[in-house]
C-alpha positions in Angstrom: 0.0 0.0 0.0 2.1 3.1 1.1 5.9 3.1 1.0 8.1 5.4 4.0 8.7 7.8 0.7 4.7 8.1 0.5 4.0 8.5 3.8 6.5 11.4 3.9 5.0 13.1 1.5 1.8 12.8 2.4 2.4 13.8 6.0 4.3 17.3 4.4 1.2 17.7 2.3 -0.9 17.4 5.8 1.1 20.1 7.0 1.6 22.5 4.1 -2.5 22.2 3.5 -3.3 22.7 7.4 -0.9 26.1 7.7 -2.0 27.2 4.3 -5.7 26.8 5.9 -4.7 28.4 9.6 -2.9 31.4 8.1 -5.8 32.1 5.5 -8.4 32.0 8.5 -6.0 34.2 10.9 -6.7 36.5 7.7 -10.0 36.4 8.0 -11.8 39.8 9.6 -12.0 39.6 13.2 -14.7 37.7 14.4 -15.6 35.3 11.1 -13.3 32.3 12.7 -15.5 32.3 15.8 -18.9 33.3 14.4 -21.6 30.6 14.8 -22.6 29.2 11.1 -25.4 26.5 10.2 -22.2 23.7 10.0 -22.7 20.6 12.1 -19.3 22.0 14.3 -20.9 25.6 14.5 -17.9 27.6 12.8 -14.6 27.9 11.4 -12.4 26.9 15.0 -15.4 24.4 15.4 -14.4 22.4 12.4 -10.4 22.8 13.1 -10.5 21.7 16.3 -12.7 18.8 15.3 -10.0 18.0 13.2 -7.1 18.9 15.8 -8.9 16.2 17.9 -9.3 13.6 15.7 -5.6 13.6 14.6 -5.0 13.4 18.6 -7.0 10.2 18.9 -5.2 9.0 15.7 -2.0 9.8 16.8 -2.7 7.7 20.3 -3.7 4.6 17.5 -0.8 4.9 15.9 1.7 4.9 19.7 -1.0 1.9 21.1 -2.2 4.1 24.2 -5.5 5.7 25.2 -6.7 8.8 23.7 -9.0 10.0 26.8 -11.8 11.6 24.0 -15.6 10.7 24.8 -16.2 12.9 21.8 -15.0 14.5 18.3 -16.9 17.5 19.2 -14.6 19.5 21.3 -13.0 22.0 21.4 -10.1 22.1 23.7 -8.2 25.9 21.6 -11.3 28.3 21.0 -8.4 31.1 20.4 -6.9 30.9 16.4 -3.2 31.2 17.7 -3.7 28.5 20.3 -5.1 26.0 17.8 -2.6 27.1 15.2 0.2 26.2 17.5 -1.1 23.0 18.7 -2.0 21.7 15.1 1.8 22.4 14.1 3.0 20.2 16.9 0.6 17.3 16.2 1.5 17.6 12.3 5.1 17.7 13.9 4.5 14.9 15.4 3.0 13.3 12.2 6.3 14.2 10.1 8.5 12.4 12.7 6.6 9.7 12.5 6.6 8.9 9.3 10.5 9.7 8.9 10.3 6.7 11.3 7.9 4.4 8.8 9.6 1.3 7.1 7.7 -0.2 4.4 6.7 -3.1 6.8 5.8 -0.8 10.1 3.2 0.8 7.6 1.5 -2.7 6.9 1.9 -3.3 10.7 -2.1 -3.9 12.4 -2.8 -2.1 15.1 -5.9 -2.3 17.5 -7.8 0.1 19.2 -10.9 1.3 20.7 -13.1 4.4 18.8 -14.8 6.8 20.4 -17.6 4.8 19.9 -16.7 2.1 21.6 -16.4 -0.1 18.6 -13.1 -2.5 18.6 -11.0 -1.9 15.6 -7.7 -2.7 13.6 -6.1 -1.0 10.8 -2.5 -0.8 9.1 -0.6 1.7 10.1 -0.5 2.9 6.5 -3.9 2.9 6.5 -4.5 5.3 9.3 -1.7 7.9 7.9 -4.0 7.8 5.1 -7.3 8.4 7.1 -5.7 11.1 8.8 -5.0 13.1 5.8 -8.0 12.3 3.8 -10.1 13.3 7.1 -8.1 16.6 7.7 -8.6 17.2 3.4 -12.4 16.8 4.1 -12.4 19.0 6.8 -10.6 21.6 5.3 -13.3 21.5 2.3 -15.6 22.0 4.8 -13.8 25.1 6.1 -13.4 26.2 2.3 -17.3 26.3 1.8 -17.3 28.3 5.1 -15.1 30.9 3.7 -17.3 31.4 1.1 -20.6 32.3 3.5 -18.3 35.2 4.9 -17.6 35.7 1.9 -13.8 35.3 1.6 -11.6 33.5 -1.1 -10.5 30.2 0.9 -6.8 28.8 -0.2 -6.1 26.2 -2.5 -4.5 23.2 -0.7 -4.9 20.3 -3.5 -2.4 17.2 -4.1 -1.0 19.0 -6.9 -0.5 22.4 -5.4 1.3 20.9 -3.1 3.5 19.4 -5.4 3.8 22.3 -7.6 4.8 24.6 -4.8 7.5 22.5 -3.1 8.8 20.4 -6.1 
């Protein structure tokens, strides 16, 4: 499935997308972060926390050890700089762990609880990718947001990515 060189990458792109995103929303007027919108995690810092704490629970996965979450709902950094500061040390955290990847630690299984309380396992490939493809949805979801205000979101695609650090 993934290779260390893949999951590198991937876990840059994570980072590049999810700074791209914080610094266009610290852009943002005062106020339109914070103000409540008709989206299921009420605004802007709603939805990036979400995400914040869903890469926390992943990231407890991925090192075997309880997450301590009862929900995905949170939100533990209602201040921009806060949350900006703690999602650059989880996707820190992300980047050192895949330098650490070999081909067969990705296809490793791992077991753990969800938040639901539903027993799962997964490769460890396999939850770098959810990870990123969770923190990509979100981020769409933040896009559409920036339109309501209305504000031009950033473009964080796959190939943006690679065009801009190629």
């Amino acid at each position: 499935m993934l290779d260390p060189e893949g999951a590198q990458a991937l876990a840059r792109y994570k980072a590049w997308a999810d700074d791209l995103t914080l610094g266009a929303v610290a852009a943002l007027p005062p106020g339109e972060a914070a103000r409540e919108r008709p989206t299921l995690f009420k605004s802007i810092i709603g939805t990036l926390n979400h995400s914040y704490v869903v890469d926390l629970i992943w990231q407890a996965h991925l090192e075997g050890r309880e997450h301590g979450f009862t929900a995905r709902n949170v939100v533990p950094y209602p201040e921009l700089e806060a949350l900006t500061a703690a999602q650059r040390r989880a996707n820190g955290w992300l980047l050192a762990w895949s330098e650490a990847q070999s081909s067969a630690s990705l296809r490793e299984e791992t077991r753990f609880r969800m938040v639901s309380g539903e027993q799962m396992r997964m490769a460890r490939g396999e939850i770098l990718l959810h990870i990123v493809n969770h923190a990509t949805y979100h981020r769409g979801w933040v896009s559409d947001l920036f339109f309501q205000i209305p504000a031009k979101p950033p473009t964080t695609d796959w190939n943006v990515f690679l065009s801009v650090t190629r």
